[in-house]
C-alpha positions in Angstrom: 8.8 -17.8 -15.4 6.1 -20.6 -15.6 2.3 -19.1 -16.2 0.7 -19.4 -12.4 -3.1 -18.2 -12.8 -5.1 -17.5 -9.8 -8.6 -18.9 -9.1 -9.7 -15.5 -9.4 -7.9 -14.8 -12.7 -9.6 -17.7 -14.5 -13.1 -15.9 -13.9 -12.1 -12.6 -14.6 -14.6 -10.5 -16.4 -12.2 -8.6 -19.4 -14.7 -6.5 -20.0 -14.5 -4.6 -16.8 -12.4 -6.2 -14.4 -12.1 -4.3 -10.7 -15.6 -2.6 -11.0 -15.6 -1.6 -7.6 -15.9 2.0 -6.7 -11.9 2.8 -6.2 -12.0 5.2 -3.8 -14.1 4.3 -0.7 -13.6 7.7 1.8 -14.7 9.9 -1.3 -17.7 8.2 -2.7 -20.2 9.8 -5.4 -22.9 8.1 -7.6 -22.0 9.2 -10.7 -19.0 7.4 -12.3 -18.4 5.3 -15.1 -15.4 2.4 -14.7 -12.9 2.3 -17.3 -11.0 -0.5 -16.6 -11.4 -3.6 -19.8 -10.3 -3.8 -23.1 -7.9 -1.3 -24.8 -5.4 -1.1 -27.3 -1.9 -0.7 -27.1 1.7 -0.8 -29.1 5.1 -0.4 -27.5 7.2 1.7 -30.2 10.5 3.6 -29.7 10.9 6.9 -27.9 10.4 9.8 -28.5 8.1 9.0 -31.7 4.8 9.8 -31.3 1.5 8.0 -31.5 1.8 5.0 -33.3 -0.1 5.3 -36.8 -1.8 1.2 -35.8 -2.0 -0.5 -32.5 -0.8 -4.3 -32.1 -3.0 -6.1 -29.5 -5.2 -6.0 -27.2 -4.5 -5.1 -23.4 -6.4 -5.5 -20.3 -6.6 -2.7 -18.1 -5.6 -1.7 -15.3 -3.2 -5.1 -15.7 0.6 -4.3 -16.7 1.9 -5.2 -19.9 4.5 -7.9 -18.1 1.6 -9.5 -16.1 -0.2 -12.5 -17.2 -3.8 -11.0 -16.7 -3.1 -7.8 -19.2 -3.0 -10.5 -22.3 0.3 -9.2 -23.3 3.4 -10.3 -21.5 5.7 -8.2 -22.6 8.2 -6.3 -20.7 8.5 -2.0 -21.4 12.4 -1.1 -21.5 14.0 2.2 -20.8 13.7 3.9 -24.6 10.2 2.7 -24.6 7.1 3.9 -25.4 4.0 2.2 -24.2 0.6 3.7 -26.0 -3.2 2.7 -24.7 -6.1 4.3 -26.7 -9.3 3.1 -26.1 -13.3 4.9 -27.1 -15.4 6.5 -24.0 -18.9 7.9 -24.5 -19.9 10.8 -22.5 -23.3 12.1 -22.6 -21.2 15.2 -21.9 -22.1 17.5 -18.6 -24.9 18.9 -17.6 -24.8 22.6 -17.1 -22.5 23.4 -14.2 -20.8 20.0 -14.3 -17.3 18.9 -14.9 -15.8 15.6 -15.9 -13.2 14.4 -13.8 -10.6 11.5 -15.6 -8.9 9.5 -12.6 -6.1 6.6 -12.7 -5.2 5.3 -9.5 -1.4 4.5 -10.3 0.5 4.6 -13.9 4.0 3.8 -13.6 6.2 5.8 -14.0 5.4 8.7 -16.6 2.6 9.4 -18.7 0.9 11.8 -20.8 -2.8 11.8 -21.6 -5.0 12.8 -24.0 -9.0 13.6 -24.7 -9.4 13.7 -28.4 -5.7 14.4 -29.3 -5.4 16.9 -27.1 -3.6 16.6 -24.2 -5.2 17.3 -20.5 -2.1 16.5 -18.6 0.7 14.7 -17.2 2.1 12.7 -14.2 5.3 11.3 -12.6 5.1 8.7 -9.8 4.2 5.2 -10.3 2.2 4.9 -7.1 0.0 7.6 -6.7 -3.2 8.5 -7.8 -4.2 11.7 -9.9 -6.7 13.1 -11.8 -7.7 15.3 -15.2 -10.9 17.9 -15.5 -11.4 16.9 -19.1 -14.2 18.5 -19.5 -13.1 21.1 -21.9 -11.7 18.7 -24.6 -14.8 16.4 -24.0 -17.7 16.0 -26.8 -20.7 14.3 -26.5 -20.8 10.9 -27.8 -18.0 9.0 -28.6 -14.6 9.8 -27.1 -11.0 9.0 -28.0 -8.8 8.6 -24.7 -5.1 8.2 -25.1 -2.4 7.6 -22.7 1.7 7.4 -23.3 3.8 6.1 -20.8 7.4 5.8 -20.4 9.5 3.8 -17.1 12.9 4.0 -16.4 12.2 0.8 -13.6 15.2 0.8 -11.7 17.7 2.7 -13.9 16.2 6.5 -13.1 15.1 9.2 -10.2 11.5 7.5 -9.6 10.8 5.2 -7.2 10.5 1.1 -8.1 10.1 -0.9 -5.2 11.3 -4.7 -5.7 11.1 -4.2 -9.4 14.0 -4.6 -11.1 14.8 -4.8 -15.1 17.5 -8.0 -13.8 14.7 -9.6 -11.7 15.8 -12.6 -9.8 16.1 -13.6 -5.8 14.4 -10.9 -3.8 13.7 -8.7 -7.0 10.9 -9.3 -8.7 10.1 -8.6 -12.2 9.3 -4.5 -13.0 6.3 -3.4 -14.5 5.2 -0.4 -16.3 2.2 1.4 -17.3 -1.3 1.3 -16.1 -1.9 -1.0 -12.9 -4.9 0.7 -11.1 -8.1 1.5 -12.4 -8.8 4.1 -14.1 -12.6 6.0 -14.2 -14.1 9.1 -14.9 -17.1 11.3 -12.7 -19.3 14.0 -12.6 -19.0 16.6 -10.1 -20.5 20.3 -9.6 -18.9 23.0 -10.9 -17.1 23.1 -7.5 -16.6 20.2 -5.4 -14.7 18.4 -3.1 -11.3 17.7 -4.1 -10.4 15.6 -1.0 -11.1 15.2 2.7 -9.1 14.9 5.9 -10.6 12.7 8.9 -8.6 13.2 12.6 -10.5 11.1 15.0 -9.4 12.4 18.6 -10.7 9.7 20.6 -10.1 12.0 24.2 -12.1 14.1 23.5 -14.7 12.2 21.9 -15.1 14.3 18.7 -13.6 13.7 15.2 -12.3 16.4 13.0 -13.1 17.2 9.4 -10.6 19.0 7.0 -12.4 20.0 3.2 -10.4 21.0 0.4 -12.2 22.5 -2.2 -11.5 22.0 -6.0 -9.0 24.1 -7.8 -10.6 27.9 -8.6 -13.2 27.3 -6.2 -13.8 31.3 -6.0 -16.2 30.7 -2.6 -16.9 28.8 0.3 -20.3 27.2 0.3 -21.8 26.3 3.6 -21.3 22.5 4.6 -23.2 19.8 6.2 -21.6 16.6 7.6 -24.0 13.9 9.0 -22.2 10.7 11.3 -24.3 7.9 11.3 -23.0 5.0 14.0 -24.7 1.5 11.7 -28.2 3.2 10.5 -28.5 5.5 13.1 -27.7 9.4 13.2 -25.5 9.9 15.8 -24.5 13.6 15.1 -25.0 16.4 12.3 -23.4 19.5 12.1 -23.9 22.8 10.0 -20.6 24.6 9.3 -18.8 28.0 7.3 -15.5 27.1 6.2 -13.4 24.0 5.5 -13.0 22.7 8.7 -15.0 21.2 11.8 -15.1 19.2 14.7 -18.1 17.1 15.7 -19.2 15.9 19.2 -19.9 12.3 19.5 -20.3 11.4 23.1 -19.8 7.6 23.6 -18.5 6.2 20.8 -17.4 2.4 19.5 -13.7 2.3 19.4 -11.8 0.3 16.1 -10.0 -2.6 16.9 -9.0 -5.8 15.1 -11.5 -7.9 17.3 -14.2 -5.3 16.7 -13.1 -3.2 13.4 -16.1 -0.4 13.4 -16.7 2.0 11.6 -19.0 5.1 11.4 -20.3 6.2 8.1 -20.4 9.7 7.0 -22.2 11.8 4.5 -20.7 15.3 3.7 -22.6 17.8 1.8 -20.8 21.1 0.2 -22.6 23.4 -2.2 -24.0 21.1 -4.3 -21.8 18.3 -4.0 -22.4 15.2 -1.9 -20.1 12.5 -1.1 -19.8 9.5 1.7 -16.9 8.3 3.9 -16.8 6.7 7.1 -13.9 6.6 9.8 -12.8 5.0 12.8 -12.3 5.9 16.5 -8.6 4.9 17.2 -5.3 5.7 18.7 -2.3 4.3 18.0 0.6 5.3 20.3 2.6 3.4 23.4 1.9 2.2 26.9 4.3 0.8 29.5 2.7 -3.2 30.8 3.1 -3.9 34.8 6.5 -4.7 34.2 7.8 -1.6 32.7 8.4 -2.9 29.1 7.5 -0.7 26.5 4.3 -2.0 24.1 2.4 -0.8 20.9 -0.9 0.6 22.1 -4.2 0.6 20.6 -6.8 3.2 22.2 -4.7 3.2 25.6 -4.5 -0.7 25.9 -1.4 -2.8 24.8 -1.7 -4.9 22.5 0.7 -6.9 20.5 1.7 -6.7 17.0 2.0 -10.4 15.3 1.9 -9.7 11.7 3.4 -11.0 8.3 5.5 -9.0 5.4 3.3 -8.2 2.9 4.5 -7.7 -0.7 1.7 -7.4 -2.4 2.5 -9.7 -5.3 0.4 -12.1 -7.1 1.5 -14.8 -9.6 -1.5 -13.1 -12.7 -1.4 -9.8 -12.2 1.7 -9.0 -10.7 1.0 -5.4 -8.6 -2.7 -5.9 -9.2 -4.7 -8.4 -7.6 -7.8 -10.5 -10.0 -10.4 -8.6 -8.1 -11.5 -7.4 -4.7 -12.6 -10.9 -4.2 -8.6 -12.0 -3.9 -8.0 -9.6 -1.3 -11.2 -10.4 0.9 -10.3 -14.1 0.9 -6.2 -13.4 1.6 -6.9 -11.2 4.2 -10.3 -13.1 5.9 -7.5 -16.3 5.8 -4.8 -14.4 7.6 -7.2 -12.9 10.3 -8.5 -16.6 10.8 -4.9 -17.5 11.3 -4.6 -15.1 14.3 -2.4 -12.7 12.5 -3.8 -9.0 13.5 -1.1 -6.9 11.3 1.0 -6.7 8.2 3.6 -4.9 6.9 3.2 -3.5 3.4 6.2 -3.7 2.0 7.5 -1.4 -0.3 4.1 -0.9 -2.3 1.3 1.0 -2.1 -1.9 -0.7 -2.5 -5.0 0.3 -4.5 -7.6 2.6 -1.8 -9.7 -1.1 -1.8 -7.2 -2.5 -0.5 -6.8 -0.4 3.0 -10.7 -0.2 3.2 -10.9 -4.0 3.2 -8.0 -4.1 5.9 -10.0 -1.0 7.8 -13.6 -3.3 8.0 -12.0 -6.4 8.6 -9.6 -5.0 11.3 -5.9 -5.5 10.1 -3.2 -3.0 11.1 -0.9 -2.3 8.6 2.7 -0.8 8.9 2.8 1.0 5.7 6.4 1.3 3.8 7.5 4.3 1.9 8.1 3.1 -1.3 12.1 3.8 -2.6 14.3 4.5 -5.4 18.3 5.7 -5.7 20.9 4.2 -7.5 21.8 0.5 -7.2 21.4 -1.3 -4.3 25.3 -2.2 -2.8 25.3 -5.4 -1.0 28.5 -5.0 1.0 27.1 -1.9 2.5 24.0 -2.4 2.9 23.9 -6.3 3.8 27.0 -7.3 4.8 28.4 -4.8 6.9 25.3 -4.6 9.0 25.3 -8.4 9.5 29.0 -8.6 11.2 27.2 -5.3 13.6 28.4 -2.4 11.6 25.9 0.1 11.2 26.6 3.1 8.5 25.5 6.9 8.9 23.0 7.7 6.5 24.4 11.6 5.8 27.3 9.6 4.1 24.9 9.4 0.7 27.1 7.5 -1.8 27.1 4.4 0.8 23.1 4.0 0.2 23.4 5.0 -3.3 21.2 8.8 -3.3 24.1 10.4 -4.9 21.2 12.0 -6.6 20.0 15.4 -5.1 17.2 15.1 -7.8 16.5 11.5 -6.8 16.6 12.8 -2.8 14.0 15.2 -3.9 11.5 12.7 -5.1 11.6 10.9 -2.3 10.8 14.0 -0.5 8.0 14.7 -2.6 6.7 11.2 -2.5 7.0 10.9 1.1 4.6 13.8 1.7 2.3 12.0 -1.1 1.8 8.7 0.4 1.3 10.2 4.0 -1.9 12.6 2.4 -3.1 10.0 0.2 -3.3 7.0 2.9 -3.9 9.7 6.2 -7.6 8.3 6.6 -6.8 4.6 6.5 -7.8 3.8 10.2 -6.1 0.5 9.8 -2.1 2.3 9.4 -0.7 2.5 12.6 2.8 2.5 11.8 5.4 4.5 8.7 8.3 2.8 7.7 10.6 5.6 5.3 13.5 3.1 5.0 14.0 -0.5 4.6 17.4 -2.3 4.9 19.6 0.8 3.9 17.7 0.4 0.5 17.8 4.2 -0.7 18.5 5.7 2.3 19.7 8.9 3.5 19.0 11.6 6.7 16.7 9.0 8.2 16.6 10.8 11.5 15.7 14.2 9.3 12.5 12.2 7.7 11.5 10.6 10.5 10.7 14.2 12.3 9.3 15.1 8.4 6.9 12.9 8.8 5.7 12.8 12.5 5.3 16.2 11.5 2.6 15.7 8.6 1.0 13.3 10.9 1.5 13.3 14.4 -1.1 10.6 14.9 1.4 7.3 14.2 4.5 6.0 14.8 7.6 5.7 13.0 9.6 2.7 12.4 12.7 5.4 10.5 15.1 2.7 9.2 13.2 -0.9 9.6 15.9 -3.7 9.8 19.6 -2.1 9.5 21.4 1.1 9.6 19.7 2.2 12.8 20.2 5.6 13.4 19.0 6.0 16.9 15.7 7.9 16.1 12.3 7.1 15.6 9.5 5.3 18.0 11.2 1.7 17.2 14.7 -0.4 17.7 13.8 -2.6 14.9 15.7 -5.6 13.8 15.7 -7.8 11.1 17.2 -11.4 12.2 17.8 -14.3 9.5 19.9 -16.8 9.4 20.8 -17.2 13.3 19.0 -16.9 16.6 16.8 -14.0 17.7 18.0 -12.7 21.1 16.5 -9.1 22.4 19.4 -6.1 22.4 18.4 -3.6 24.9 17.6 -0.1 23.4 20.0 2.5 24.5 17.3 5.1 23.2 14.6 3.2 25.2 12.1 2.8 22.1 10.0 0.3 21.5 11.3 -3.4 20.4 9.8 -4.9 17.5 11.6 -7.8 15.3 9.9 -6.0 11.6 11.7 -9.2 9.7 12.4 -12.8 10.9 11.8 -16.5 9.8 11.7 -16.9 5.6 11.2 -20.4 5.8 10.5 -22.0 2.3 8.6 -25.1 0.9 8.7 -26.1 -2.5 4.8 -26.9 -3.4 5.4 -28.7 -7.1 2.8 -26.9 -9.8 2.4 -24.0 -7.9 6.1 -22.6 -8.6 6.5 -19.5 -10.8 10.3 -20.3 -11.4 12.9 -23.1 -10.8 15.6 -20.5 -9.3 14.2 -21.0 -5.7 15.1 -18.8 -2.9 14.8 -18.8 0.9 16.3 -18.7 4.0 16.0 -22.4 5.4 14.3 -25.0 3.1 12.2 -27.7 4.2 10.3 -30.8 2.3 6.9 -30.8 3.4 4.0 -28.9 4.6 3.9 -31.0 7.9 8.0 -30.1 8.4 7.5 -26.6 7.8 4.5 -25.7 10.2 6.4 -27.6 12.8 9.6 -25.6 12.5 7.5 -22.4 12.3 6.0 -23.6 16.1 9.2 -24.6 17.1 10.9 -21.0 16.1 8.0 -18.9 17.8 7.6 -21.2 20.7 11.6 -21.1 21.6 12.6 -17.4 20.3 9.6 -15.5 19.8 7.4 -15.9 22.8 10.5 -15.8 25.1 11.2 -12.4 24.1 7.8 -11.3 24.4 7.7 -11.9 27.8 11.1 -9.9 28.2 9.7 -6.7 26.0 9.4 -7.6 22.6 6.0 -6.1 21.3 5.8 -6.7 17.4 6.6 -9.6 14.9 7.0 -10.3 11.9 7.2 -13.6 10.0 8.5 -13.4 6.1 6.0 -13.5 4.4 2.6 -13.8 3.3 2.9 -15.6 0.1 5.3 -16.9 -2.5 6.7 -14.1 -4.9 8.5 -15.6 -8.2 12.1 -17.1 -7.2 10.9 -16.5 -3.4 9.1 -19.5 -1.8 9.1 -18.3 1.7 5.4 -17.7 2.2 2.3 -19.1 3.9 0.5 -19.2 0.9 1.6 -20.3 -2.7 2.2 -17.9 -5.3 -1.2 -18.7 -6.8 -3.1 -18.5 -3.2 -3.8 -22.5 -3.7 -2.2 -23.8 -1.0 -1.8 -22.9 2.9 1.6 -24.2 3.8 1.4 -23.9 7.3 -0.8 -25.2 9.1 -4.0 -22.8 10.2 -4.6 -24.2 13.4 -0.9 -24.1 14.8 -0.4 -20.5 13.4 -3.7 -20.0 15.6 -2.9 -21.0 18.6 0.6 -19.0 18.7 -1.0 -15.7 17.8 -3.4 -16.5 20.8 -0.8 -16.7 22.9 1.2 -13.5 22.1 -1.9 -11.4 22.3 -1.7 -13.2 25.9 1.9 -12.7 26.7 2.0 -9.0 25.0 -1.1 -7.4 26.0 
């Protein structure tokens, strides 16, 4: 792979890169970021701690990525160790000291001091330590081991693979969110559910205390619409519904939010939410549309991997993912599909106040990925039952339960995003099993969004959507025995080779052309003759592969490195104006 370094990489701060609070619906003042230099050593499992470390890393960059400083890749067998010094003034009385990383992939163990305070499994999720116990004041050793089995074990990868190469990209281990520490009251909010109910013109609030929490202390939640107080409300017990009268609705054209202060026993933390619904609406023709509070509105969008050419998972900086998504928005693009990743919390909050729906993938595991069944067989129209488990490789009943588990923790972590509208458990037939079974699992944990149960192939009648992926040959619309709604979740892929902003000379794509000017006009000429047609006839979301380059994978509007736009802004414009037209 060639070194491709962002504009944003080249002015990273290593001392504390990503300083930004990480967690923008639970906001307190007292935190400390400890993202920046550490040390690390990769060593053979299971020995322990190594006796010296070899380098230098830069956190919360993965060893593989060019931004960490190491470029290295961790192998099943391996050990990956960080250790770096923290100084804590150490608590005041009644206060605790929380440790939080936003994603280590895919085990790890951690310690305060040699001692350990806990473990986790899951390389996308957040969790969190009370260290204060093994705390001292003044200077602190913090220690962190971390083992991945990529895409050889139980755990979910993604598009990492150990054998990167076409559509898989290259796997990454250990720490690749930031990690911080806080100081909270002895009890304290652990996390908060937000249920806007846009009907009835209220919003509803769901507290969860922290563990041991031996009472409920009285609450106070204050709404403020821009600086204004627009309702307050005293309350026993851990949930409430407020009263807001007229209200300003979220939408991509006007993406507002109301901020929120909650106050609990002595605790006090901020949020904000939006007033939305997402749902369906039939247009004076009878076709089916995506809705947004009651009105239909079209879904033109882009898959999103969520890759960039420095940090790999993790983007240079908020900065990056202001600029990507402000480009995309001014491109008339109003949603994107996250594909197989979760993003760090910055991420959705920057998509919530700059008004970009997201369809938000589950992010999958199982055993390998079988082409015949998976690709081809779908391709020539045979579609597979899921129950039959070998065919999508979850043999596993182990590796079934993570997913399970999983599931259920991307839905809690990512409920308050206003911007998701959309949950997509399956992709392709890429670890997937009882789709129908899921789909109900998790309309029931949230009842406010749609489904998309098996985006692309292996439809098994079920869910909100008939979703197609179509590459390689003409888009026509299929009618919907099931009568769901039509969206095409994967189409186009077209590539351009943009010399000095390639990551690797094994390039991939689904029709190559020369130049900038050829592309954008075959991107016109594909909406304009398939697209738009079908929009008129039903269709009522899109979308275009992809949003930027990712390694062999040249298929996207931007380069790899975010340097170049490969098709043009103002023609990408003017078709997204007209499917809003045509489709709501």
């Amino acid at each position: 792979m060639k070194p491709l370094v962002t504009r944003w990489g080249r002015e990273l701060d290593r001392r504390c890169p990503l300083n930004d609070y990480p967690r923008p619906q639970l906001r307190r003042d007292n935190w400390m970021c400890l993202n920046g230099v550490w040390q690390y050593a990769i060593c053979d499992a299971p020995a322990g701690e190594p006796q010296a470390y070899g380098g230098e890393i830069i956190v919360p960059f993965s060893p593989e990525s060019l931004l960490s400083g190491v470029g290295r890749q961790l192998k099943p067998g391996q050990r990956l160790w960080y250790r770096r010094t923290v100084r804590f003034d150490g608590p005041q009385s009644g206060q605790r000291i929380l440790l939080h990383f936003g994603a280590v992939d895919q085990y790890c163990t951690v310690y305060m001091n040699s001692r350990e305070v806990g473990g986790h499994s899951g390389g996308y999720w957040p969790f969190s330590f009370d260290i204060t116990d093994a705390v001292c004041e003044g200077e602190n050793t913090l220690t962190v081991s971390v083992a991945d089995d990529s895409d050889m074990g139980n755990e979910a990868y993604g598009k990492q693979k150990l054998n990167r190469g076409g559509i898989w990209y290259t796997a990454q281990s250990g720490i690749w969110q930031t990690v911080w520490a806080e100081y909270v009251p002895q009890q304290y909010l652990q996390s908060i559910k937000i249920t806007p109910h846009c009907g009835e013109s209220e919003v509803e609030f769901e507290l969860k205390l922290s563990p041991g929490a031996t009472r409920q202390p009285s609450s106070r939640i204050q709404v403020f619409e821009g600086s204004t107080l627009k309702a307050e409300k005293s309350f026993e017990g851990t949930s409430t519904s407020i009263k807001l009268g007229d209200f300003l609705s979220w939408s991509p054209d006007d993406p507002f939010l109301y901020d929120v202060k909650i106050f609990t026993g002595n605790d006090a933390v901020e949020s904000y939410f939006a007033m939305r619904e997402f749902g369906t609406v039939r247009d004076e023709c009878g076709h089916l549309r995506l809705s947004l509070n009651g009105k239909p509105l079209f879904h033109t969008g882009l898959l999103d991997q969520g890759y960039w050419s420095d940090g790999l998972y993790t983007a240079p900086g908020d900065e990056a993912m202001v600029w990507e998504l402000a480009r995309l928005k001014e491109m008339g693009f109003n949603m994107l599909r996250k594909h197989i990743k979760i993003e760090p919390m910055r991420w959705y909050y920057h998509c919530d106040r700059l008004g970009m729906i997201v369809w938000q993938d589950f992010v999958n595991g199982g055993g390998p990925y079988r082409p015949m069944m998976a690709v081809t067989l779908p391709f020539i129209g045979f579609h597979l039952r899921d129950s039959r488990y070998g065919r999508f490789g979850r043999q596993s009943a182990d590796g079934r339960a993570v997913y399970l588990r999983d599931m259920q923790r991307t839905v809690e972590l990512l409920y308050n995003a206003a911007c998701i509208a959309v949950w997509v458990p399956f992709n392709e037939g890429w670890g997937q099993f009882d789709a129908c079974r899921i789909a109900g699992e998790v309309q029931k944990l949230d009842p406010t969004r749609l489904v998309d149960h098996a985006s692309g192939w292996h439809d098994q009648g079920c869910g909100d959507f008939y979703s197609r992926h179509i590459y390689y040959k003409r888009f026509r619309l299929m009618p919907d025995r099931k009568g769901r709604v039509q969206a095409l979740t994967e189409f186009g892929g077209y590539s351009c080779p943009q010399e000095g902003h390639m990551a690797s000379e094994e390039l991939f794509g689904y029709r190559m052309y020369r130049t900038r000017e050829e592309l954008s006009a075959a991107f016109d000429k594909l909406y304009r003759t398939e697209i738009l047609p079908a929009v008129e006839n039903g269709l009522a979301a899109a979308i275009y592969t992809q949003v930027s380059d990712v390694e062999d994978e040249i298929n996207g509007v931007f380069t790899y490195d975010r340097e170049t736009v490969k098709i043009d802004p103002d023609i990408a414009a003017s078709i997204n104006r007209e499917l809003r037209i045509l489709g709501g």
